[in-house]
C-alpha positions as CSV (number, residue, x, y, z in Angstrom):
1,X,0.0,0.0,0.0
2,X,1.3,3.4,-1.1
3,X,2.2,5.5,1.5
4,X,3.6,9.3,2.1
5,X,6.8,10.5,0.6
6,X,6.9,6.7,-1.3
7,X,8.4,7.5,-4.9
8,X,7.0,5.7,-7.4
9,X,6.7,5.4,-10.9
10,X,3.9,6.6,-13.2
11,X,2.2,7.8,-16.6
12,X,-0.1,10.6,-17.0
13,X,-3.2,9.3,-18.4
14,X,-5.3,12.5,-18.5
15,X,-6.1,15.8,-17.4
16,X,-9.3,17.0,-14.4
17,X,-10.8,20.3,-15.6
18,X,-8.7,22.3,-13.3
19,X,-5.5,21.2,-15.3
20,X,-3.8,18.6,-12.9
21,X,-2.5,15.5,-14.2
22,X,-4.0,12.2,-13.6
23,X,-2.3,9.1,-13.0
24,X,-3.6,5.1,-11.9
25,X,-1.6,3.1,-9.2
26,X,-2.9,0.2,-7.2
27,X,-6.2,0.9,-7.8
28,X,-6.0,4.4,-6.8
29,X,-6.7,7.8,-8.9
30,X,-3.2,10.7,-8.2
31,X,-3.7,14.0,-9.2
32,X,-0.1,15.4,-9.9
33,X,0.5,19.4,-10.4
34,X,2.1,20.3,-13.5
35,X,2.0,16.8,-15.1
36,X,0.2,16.6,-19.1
37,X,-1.2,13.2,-20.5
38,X,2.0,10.8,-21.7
39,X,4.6,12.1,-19.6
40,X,6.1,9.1,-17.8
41,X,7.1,10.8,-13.9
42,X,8.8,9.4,-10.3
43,X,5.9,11.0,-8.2
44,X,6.1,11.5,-4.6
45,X,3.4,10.7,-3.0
46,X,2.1,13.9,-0.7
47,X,-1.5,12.5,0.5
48,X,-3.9,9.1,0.1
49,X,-6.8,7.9,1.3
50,X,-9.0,5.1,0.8
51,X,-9.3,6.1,-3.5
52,X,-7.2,9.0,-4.8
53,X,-4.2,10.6,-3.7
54,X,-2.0,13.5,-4.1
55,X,1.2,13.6,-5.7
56,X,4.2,15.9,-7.2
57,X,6.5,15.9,-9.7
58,X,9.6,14.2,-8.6
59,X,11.6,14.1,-11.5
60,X,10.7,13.9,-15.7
61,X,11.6,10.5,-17.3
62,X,10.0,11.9,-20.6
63,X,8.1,15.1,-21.7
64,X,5.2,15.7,-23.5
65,X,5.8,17.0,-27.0
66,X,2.8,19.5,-25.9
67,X,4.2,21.0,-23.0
68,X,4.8,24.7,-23.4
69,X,8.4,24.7,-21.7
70,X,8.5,28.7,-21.8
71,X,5.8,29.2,-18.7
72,X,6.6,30.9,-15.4
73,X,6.2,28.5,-13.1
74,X,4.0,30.8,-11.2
75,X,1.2,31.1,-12.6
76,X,0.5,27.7,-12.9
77,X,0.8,27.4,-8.8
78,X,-1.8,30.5,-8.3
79,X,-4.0,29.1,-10.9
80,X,-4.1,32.1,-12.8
81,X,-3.4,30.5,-15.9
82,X,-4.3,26.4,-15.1
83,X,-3.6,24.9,-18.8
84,X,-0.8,27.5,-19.5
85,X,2.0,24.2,-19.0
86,X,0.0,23.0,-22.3
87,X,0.3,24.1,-25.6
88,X,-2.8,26.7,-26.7
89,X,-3.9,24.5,-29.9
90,X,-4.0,21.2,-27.7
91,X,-6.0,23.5,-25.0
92,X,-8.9,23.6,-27.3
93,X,-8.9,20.0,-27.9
94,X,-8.9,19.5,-24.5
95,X,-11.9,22.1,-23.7
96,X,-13.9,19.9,-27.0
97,X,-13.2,16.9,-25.0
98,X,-14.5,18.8,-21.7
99,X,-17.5,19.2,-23.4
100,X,-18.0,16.3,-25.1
101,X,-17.2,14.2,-22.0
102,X,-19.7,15.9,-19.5
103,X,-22.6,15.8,-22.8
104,X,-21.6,12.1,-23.6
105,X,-20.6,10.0,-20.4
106,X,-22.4,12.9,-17.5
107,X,-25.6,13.5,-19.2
108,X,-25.8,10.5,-21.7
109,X,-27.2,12.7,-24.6
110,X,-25.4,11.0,-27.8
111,X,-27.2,12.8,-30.0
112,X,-25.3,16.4,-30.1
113,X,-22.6,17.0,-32.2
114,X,-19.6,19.3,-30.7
115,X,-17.9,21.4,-33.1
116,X,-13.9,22.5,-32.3
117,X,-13.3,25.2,-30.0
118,X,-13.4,28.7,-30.9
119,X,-9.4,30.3,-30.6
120,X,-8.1,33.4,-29.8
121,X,-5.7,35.5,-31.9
122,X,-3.8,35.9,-29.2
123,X,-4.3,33.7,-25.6
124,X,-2.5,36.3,-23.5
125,X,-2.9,39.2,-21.9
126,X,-6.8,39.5,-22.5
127,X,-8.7,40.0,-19.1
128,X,-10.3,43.5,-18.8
129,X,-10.7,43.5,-15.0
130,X,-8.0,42.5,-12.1
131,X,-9.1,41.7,-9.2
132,X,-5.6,41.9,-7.1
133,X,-5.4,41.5,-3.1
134,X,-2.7,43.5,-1.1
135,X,-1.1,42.0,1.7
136,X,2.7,41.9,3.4
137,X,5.4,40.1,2.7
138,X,8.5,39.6,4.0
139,X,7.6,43.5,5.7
140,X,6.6,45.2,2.7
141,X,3.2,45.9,1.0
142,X,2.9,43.8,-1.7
143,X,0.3,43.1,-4.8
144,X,0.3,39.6,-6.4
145,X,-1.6,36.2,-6.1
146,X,-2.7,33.6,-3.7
147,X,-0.8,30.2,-3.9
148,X,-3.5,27.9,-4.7
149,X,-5.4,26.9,-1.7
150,X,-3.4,29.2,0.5
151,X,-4.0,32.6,1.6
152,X,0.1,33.2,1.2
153,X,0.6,35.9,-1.4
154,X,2.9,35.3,-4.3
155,X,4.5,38.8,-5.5
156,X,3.6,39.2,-9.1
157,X,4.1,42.2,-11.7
158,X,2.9,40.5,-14.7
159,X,-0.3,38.6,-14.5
160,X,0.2,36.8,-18.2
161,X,-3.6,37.2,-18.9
162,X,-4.5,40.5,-18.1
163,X,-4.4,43.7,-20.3
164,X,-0.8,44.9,-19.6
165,X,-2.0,48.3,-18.7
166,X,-4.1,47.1,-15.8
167,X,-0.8,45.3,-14.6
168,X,1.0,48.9,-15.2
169,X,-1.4,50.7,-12.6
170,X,-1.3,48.4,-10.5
171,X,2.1,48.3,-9.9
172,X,1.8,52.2,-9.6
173,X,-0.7,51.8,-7.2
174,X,1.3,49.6,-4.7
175,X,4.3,52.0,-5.0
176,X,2.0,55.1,-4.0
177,X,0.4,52.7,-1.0
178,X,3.9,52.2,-0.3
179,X,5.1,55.8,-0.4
180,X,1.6,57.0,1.2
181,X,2.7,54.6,3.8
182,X,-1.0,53.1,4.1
183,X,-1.2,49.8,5.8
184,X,-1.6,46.4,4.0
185,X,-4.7,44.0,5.3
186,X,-3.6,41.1,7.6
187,X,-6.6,38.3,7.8
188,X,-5.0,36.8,11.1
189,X,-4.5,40.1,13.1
190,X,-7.6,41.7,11.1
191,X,-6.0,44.8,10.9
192,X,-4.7,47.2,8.0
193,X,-6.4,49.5,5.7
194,X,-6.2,48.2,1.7
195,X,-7.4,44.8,1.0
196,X,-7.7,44.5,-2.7
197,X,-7.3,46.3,-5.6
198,X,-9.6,46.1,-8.8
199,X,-9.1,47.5,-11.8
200,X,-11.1,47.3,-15.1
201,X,-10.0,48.8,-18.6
202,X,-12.4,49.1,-21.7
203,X,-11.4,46.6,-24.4
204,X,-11.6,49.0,-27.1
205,X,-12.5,52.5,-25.0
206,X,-9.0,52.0,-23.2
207,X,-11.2,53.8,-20.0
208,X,-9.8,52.9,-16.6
209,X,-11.7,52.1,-13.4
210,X,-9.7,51.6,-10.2
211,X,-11.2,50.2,-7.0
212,X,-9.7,50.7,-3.6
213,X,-11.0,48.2,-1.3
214,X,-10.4,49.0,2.6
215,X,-11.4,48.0,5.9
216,X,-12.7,51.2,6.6
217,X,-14.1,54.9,5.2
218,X,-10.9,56.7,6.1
219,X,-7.8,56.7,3.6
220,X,-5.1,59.5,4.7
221,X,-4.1,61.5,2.1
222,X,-6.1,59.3,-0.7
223,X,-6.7,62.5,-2.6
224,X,-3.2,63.0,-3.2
225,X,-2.4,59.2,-3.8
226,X,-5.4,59.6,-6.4
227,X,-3.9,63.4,-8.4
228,X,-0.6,61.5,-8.8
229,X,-1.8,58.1,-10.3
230,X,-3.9,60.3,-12.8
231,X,-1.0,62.1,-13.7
232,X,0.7,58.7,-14.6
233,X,-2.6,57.6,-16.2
234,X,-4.7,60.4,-17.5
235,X,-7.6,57.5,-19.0
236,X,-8.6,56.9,-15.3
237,X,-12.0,58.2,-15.7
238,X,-13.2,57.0,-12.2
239,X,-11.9,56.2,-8.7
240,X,-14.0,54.0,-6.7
241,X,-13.9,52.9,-2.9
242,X,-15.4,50.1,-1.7
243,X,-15.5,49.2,2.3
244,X,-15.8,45.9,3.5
245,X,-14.8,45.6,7.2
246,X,-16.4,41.6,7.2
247,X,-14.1,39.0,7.9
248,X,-14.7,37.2,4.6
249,X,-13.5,35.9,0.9
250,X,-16.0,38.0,-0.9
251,X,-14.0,41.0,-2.2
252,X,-16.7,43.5,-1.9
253,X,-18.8,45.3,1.1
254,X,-22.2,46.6,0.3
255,X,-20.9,50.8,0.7
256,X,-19.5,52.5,-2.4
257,X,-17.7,55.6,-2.8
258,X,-16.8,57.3,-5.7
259,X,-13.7,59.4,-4.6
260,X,-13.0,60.5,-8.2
261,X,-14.6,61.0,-11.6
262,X,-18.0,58.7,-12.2
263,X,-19.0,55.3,-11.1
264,X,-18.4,53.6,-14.3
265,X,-16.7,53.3,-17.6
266,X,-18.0,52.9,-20.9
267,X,-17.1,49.8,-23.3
268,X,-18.1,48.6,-26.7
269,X,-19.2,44.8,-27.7
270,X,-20.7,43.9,-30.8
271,X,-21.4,47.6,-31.9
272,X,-23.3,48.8,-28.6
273,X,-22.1,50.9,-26.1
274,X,-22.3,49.8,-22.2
275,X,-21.9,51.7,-19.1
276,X,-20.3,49.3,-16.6
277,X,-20.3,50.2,-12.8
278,X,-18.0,48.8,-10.0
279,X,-20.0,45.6,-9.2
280,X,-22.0,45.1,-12.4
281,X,-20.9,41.8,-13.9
282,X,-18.7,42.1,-17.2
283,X,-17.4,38.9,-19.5
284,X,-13.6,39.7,-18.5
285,X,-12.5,38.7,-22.4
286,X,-14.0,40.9,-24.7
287,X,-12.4,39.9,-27.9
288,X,-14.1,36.1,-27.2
289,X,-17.5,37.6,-25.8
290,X,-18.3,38.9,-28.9
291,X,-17.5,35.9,-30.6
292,X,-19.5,33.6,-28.3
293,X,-22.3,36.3,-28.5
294,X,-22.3,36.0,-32.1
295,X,-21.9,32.4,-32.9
296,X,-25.9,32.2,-30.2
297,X,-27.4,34.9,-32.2
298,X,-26.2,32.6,-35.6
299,X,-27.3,29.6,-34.3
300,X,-30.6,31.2,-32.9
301,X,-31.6,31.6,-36.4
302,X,-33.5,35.0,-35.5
303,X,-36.7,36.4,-37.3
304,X,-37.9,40.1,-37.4
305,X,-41.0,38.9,-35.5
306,X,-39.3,36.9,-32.7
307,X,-39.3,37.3,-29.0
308,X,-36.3,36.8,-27.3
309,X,-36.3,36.3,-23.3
310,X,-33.1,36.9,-21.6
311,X,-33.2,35.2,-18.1
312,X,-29.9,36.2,-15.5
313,X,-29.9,39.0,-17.8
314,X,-26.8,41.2,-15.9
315,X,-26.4,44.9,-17.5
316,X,-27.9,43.8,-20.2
317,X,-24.8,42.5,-22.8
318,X,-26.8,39.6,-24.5
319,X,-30.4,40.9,-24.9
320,X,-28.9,44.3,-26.2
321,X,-27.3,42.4,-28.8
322,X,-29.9,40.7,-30.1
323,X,-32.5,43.2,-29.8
324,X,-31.9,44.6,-33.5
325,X,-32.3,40.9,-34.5
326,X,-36.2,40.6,-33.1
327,X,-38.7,42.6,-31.9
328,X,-39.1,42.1,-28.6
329,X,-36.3,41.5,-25.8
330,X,-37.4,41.0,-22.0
331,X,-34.5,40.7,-19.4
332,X,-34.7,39.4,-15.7
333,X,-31.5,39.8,-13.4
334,X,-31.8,39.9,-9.5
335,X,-29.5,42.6,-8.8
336,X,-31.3,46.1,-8.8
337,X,-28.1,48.1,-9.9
338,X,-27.6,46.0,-12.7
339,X,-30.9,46.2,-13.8
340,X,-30.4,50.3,-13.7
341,X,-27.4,49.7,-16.2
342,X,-29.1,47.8,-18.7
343,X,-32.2,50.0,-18.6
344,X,-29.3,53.0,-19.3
345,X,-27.6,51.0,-21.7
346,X,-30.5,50.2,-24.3
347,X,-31.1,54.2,-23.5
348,X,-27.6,54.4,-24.4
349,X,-28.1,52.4,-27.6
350,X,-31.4,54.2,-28.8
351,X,-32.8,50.7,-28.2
352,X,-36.7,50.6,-27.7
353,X,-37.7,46.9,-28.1
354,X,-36.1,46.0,-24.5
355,X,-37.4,45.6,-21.3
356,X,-35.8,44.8,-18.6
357,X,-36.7,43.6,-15.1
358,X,-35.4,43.2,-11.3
359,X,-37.0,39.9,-9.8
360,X,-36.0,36.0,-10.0
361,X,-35.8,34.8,-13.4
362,X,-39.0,32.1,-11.9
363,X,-40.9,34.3,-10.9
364,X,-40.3,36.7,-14.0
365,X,-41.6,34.3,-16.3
366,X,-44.3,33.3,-14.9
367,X,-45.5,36.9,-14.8
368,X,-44.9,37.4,-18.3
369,X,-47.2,34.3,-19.3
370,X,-49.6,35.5,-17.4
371,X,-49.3,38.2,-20.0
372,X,-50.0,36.6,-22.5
373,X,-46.3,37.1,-23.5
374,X,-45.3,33.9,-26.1
């Protein structure tokens, strides 16, 4: 029986959704960290129990001919980028097979054929919003990443994914905290001022949004922190704060400031323009958004005469861009400021035919066949 530090040897014999490797010994399933389907490995066992264990990467006895070898090793160990260890055209396979294995052997429906995955120009530095938490190390503020599972922050500049301007203020921002001498969070002490740091730039407006979130109302000095980050970046068009004083994960309290500018920026998908505020959900890759967008509205096979219901219906991104497809568009989202933004965003848009709701997407529905809404 396998045991705790035992070295033994193995082949990867697949991947689990969040990128692992997985390999069969003595009846037992290992997930091993940075380990792609036909690489032969010594793993060390870390942890077992009575069906799967836990293992590492001892040493290499063969490679697969798919592994990207150029990959910081850190971004794989903060899951910020989980498949970035595997070459980007063998990713899309992999996502087909994701697909096709939770259709075919999950659900059992056989009947559904799954095309290939739609790819990006470019598989880097994509994401329009950060969302960055601010913590010591080693006795200095910091900005980076959690380890995986951990709450131990990993120093990072470049985030890999994200639009290298976001990584550029941010890095600006935790010099001023530094120079400002404002006080990093610290979970076990629960103490300090700045927990996180969110930023969100348009894809194609290039408008910045920066969030401070703190422990509490007071920042000393913020409005000097704030004239000199503008300086460096004069398409900051709004400075938010948000306080959450909870001892929790959720990054966000329920009190908003805005400390500078407005409360949102403005962004463009698919021809429409969208006002996006603070919280208000946002698909973080714009150039594949539009895509996906596109690809439902072709295969939706839309008539003038259609209506088109858009349940969980967020600021509105979807229904807004189908609504000069149809006639009628009727959106349901649970979160009243989101609601607000997509009732100012078909405004925004000179759109008429949309409607849009605050209530469960249940209860929405059956009010609209009462009706008489087909």
């Amino acid at each position: 029986m396998l045991k705790k530090n035992d070295i033994v040897e193995v082949e990867i014999v697949d991947l689990t959704h969040e990128g692992a490797g997985v390999a069969k010994v003595d009846g037992l399933v290992f997930f091993v960290e940075n380990a792609l389907p036909t690489e032969k490995i010594l793993m060390r066992v870390l942890k077992v129990n009575k069906k799967i264990g836990y293992g590492k990467v001892e040493e290499y006895l063969t490679y697969s001919p798919h592994r990207n070898q150029d990959l910081d090793l850190a971004y794989l160990r903060s899951g910020i980028a989980d498949l970035g260890h595997l070459a980007y055209p063998e990713q899309l396979k992999f996502k087909t097979k994701q697909v096709k294995d939770s259709l075919y052997k999950i659900a059992g429906i056989t009947d559904v054929e799954v095309a290939e995955t739609l790819s990006m120009v470019n598989p880097v530095k994509y994401r329009n919003k950060a969302q960055v938490p601010v913590r010591r190390v080693n006795g200095i503020l910091e900005t980076g990443f959690f380890r995986k599972n951990s709450h131990d922050l990993m120093p990072l500049e470049d985030f890999f994914i994200q639009d290298p301007v976001i990584d550029q203020v941010i890095v600006a921002l935790r010099d001023l905290l530094r120079r400002f001498d404002l006080k990093p969070y610290d979970e076990k002490e629960q103490s300090g001022l700045i927990r996180n740091l969110v930023v969100r730039r348009g894809h194609y407006s290039g408008q910045i949004m920066v969030i401070l979130v703190t422990t509490r109302p007071k920042v000393f000095r913020v409005e000097q922190l704030i004239e000199r980050l503008i300086k460096q970046f004069p398409e900051i068009v709004s400075v938010m704060q948000n306080i959450n004083d909870r001892n929790t994960n959720a990054i966000f309290g329920k009190e908003w400031k805005t400390l500078y500018g407005q409360d949102y920026i403005t962004d463009q998908m698919l021809g429409n323009d969208y006002q996006i505020a603070g919280p208000a959900f946002y698909q973080v890759n714009t150039e594949m958004a539009e895509k996906l967008y596109q690809t439902a509205i072709d295969f939706a096979e839309l008539k003038v005469d259609d209506v088109v219901i858009d349940s969980y219906s967020g600021i509105g991104t979807i229904g807004l861009s189908v609504a000069k497809h149809v006639k009628e568009v009727y959106g349901v989202e649970i979160i009243p400021e989101a609601v607000e933004n997509s009732q100012k965003n078909a405004a925004l848009n000179n759109i008429t035919n949309a409607h849009h709701v605050c209530d469960t997407a249940e209860n929405a529905m059956k009010n609209w066949l009462k009706e008489g809404i087909q």
